[in-house]
C-alpha positions as CSV (number, residue, x, y, z in Angstrom):
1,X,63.8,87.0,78.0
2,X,64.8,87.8,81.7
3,X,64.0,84.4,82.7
4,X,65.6,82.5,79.8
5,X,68.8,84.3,81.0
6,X,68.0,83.6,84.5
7,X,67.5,80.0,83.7
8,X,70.9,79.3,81.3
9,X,73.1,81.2,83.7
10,X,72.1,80.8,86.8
11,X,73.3,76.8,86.9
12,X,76.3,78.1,85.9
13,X,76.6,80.3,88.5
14,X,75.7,77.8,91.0
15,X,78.2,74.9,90.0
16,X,81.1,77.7,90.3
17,X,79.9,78.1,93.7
18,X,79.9,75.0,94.8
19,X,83.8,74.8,93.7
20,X,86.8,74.5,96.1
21,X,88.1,78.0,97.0
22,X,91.6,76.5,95.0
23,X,89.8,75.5,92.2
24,X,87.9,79.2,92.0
25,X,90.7,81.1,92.4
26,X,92.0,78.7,89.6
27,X,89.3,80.2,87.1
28,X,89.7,83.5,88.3
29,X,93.2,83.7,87.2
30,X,91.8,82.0,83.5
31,X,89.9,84.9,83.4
32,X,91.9,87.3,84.3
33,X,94.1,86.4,81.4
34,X,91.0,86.6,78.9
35,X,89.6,89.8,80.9
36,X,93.0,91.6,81.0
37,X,95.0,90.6,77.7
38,X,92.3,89.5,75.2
39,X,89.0,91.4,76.0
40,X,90.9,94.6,77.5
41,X,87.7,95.2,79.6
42,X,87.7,98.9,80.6
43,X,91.5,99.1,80.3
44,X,91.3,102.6,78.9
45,X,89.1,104.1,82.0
46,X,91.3,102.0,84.5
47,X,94.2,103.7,82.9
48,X,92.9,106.9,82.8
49,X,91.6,107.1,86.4
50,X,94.9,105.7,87.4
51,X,97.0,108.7,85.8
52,X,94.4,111.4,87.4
53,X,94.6,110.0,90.7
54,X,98.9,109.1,90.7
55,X,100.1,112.0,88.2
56,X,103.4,111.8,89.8
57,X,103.6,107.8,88.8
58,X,105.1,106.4,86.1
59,X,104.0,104.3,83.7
60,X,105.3,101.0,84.3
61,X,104.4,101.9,87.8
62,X,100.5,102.8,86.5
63,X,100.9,99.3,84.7
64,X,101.5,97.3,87.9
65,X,98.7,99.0,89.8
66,X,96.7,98.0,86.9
67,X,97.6,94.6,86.2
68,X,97.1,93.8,90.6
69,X,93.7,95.5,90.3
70,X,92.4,93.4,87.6
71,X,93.2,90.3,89.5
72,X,91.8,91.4,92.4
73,X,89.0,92.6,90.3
74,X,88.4,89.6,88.9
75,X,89.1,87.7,92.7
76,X,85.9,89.9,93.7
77,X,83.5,88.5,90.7
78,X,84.4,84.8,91.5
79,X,83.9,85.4,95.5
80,X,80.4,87.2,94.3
81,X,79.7,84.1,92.7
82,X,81.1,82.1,95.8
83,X,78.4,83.7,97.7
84,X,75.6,81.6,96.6
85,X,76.2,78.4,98.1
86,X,79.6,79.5,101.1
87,X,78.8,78.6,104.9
88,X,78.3,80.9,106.9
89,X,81.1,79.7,109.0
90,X,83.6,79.9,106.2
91,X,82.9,83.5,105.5
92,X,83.2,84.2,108.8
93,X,86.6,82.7,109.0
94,X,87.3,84.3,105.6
95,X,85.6,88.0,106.4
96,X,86.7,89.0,110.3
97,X,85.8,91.9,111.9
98,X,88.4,93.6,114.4
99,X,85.7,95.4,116.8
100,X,82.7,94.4,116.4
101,X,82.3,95.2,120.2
102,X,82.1,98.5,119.5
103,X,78.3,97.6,117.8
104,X,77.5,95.7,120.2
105,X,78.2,99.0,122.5
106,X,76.3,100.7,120.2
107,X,73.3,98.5,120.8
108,X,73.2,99.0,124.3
109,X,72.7,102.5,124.2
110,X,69.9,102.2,122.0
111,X,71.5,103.5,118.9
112,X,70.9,103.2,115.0
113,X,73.7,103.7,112.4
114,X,74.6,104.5,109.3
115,X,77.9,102.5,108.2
116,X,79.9,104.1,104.9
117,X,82.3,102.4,102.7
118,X,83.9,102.7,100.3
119,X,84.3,100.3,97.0
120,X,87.6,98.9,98.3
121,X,88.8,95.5,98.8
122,X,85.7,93.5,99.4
123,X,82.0,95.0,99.7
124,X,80.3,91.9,98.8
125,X,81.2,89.7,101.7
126,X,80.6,92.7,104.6
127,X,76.6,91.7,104.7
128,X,78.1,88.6,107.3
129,X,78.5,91.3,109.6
130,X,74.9,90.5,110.5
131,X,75.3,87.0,112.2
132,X,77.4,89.2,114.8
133,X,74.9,91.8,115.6
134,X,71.4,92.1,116.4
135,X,70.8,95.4,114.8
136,X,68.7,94.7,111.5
137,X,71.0,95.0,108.5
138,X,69.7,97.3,105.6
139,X,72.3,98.2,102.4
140,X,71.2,101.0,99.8
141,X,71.5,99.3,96.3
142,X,70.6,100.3,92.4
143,X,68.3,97.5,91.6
144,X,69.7,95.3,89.3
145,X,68.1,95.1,85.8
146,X,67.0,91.3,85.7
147,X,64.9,91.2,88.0
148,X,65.4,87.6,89.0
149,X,68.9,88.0,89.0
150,X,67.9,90.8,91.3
151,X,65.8,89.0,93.2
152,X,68.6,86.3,93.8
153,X,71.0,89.2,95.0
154,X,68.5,89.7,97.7
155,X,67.6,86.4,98.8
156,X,71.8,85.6,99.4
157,X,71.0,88.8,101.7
158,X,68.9,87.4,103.7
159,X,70.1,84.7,104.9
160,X,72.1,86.8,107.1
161,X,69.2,88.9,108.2
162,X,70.5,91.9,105.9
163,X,68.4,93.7,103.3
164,X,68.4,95.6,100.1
165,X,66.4,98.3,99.7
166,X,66.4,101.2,96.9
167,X,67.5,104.7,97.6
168,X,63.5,105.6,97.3
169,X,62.9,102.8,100.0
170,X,65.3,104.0,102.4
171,X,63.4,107.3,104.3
172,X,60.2,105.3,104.5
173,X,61.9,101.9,105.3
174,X,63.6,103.2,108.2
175,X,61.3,105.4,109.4
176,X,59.1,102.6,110.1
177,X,62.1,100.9,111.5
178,X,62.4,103.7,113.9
179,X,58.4,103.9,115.5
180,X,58.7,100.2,115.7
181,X,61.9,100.8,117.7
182,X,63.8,98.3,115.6
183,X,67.3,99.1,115.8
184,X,68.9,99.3,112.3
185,X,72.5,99.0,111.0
186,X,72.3,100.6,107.4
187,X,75.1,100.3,105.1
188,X,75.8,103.0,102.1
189,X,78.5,102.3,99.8
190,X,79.0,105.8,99.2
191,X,82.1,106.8,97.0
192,X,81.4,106.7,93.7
193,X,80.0,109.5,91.3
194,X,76.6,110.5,91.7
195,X,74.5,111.9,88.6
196,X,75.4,115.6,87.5
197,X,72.3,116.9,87.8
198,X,71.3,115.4,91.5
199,X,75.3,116.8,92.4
200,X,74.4,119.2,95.5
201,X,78.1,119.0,97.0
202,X,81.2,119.2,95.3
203,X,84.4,117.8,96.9
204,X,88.5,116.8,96.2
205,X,88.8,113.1,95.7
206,X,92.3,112.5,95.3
207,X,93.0,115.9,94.5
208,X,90.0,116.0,91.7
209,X,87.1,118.0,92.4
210,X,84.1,116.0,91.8
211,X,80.8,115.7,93.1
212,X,79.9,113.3,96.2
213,X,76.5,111.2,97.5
214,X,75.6,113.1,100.5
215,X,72.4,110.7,100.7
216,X,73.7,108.7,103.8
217,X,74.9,111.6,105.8
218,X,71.3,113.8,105.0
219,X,69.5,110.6,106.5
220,X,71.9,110.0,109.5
221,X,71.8,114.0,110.3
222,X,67.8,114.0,110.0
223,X,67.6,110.8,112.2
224,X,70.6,111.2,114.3
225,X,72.4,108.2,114.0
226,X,76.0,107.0,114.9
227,X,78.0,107.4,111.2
228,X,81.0,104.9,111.1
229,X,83.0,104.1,108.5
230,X,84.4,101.0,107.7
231,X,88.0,99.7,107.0
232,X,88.5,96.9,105.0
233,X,91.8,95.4,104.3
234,X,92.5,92.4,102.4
235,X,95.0,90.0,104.2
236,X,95.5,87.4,101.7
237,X,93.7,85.9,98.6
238,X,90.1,85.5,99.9
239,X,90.8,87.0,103.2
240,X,89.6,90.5,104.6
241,X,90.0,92.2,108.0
242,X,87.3,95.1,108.8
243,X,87.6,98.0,111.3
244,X,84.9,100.3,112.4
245,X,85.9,103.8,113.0
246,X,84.4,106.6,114.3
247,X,82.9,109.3,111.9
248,X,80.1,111.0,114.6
249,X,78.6,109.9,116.8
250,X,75.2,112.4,116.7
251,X,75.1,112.8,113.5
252,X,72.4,116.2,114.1
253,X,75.2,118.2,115.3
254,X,78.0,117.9,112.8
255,X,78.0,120.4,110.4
256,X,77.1,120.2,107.1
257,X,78.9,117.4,104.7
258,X,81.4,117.1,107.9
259,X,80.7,113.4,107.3
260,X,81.1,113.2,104.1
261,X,84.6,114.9,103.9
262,X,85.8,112.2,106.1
263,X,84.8,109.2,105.4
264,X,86.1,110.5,101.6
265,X,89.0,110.9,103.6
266,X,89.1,107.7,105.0
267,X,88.7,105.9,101.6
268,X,91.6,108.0,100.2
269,X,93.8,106.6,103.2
270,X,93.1,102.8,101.6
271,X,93.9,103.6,98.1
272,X,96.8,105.3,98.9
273,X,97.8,102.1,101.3
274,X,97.4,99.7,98.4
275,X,95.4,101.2,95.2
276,X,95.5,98.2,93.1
277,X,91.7,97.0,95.5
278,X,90.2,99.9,94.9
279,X,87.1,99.7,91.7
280,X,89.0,101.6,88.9
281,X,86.9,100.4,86.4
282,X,83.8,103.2,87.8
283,X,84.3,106.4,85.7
284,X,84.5,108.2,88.9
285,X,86.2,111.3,87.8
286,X,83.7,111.7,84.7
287,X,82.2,115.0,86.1
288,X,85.4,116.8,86.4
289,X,85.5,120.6,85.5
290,X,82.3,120.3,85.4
291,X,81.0,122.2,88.6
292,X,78.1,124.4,87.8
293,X,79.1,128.5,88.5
């Protein structure tokens, strides 16, 4: 049955790809409409997470956040899509990085890193970071359930020499990365909600205290990477800029969930810049009040 699907959407998917950016951003707005005003798709936890994380807006103000985020939201599933077939010039040109001479630094002095983000903007285009770099890219995904949908995901991946690899993966992967002496740039899109009963730290998230992934910061402390965070910022309609900055730079002396707290910090500072990119459809405040003791 996985393959069937596979097999009746995947051409689909691929002659979508293949479309002028125009033309896809024509469909985008098609389904916005369909998404937004017919379907209702998630309206209720958009709305919800919207009035817990802005209680002093109002509610035409809550309704304009909405309405921007499910365009952008629905931007982000066509430019997914767009993925398949796009150059790798074009998403350069489309997905620019500020200072990506600071990696390049970074290299030079031997050093792996751990890169957090949060899921803001665009996440989906950051894996051309790799055709800038020479560290080996990994990203921490949840395996997707199809697994030729998954295996798809992966294969669009590497062609930029960046991998996906499962939270289980990830000690052993780069471990192995490590006595090869292979530098690694691992990417953790850390921010939202992990499951209740792996929740070892608890922390306010837009004034809501709810618990955090601390997965990223236990492997850069036990491997003493460089933690950075990344900034993404979207210019225009299929157009991001990206900023490193500094979290730590040896990641063995900070103390405990130091890392954490700020780059939570940092991913509060975009929504509050412009909260209609952030992923509002994620439950991410499910867990509330919930804090064992």
């Amino acid at each position: 049955m996985q393959f069937l699907v596979y097999i009746l959407v995947y051409p689909l998917l691929w002659i979508i790809s293949i479309l002028p950016f125009r033309l896809l951003y024509f469909l985008s707005d098609i389904f916005y409409a369909i998404l937004y005003y017919i379907i209702g798709y998630r309206k209720k936890v958009v709305t919800n997470n919207l009035k817990l994380a802005f209680p002093e807006k109002t509610d035409q103000e809550i309704a304009l956040i909405r309405k921007r985020f499910y365009h952008h939201f629905c931007d982000m599933m066509f430019e997914a899509i767009k993925s398949i077939t796009i150059s790798e010039s074009e998403m350069q040109k489309r997905y620019v990085f500020t200072n990506v001479e600071d990696i390049h630094t970074l290299e030079k002095e031997n050093r792996n890193i751990v890169l957090l983000m949060g899921h803001y903007a665009s996440w989906e285009w950051v894996f051309i970071l790799q055709t800038h770099v020479n560290h080996k890219g990994y990203a921490v995904y949840k395996k997707l359930g199809n697994k030729y949908f998954d295996a798809l995901a992966k294969r669009i991946r590497a062609k930029y020499n960046s991998h996906l690899i499962t939270t289980k993966e990830t000690y052993s992967t780069l471990i192995k990365a490590k006595k090869d002496k292979q530098l690694t740039l691992n990417g953790f899109v850390f921010d939202q909600s992990p499951k209740l009963n792996k929740a070892v730290y608890w922390q306010d998230f837009m004034g809501i205290e709810v618990p955090v992934h601390v997965g990223a910061e236990i492997l850069a402390k036990r491997l003493d990477m460089v933690t950075l965070f990344l900034k993404v910022k979207k210019i225009k309609r299929g157009h991001y800029e990206a900023t490193f900055l500094d979290i730590n730079r040896h990641a063995k002396d900070s103390a405990d969930f130091d890392i954490t707290d700020l780059a939570l910090k940092r991913v509060e500072e975009q929504i509050h810049e412009a909260p209609e990119y952030y992923f509002w459809t994620h439950k991410r405040w499910k867990h509330r009040g919930k804090k064992p003791g």
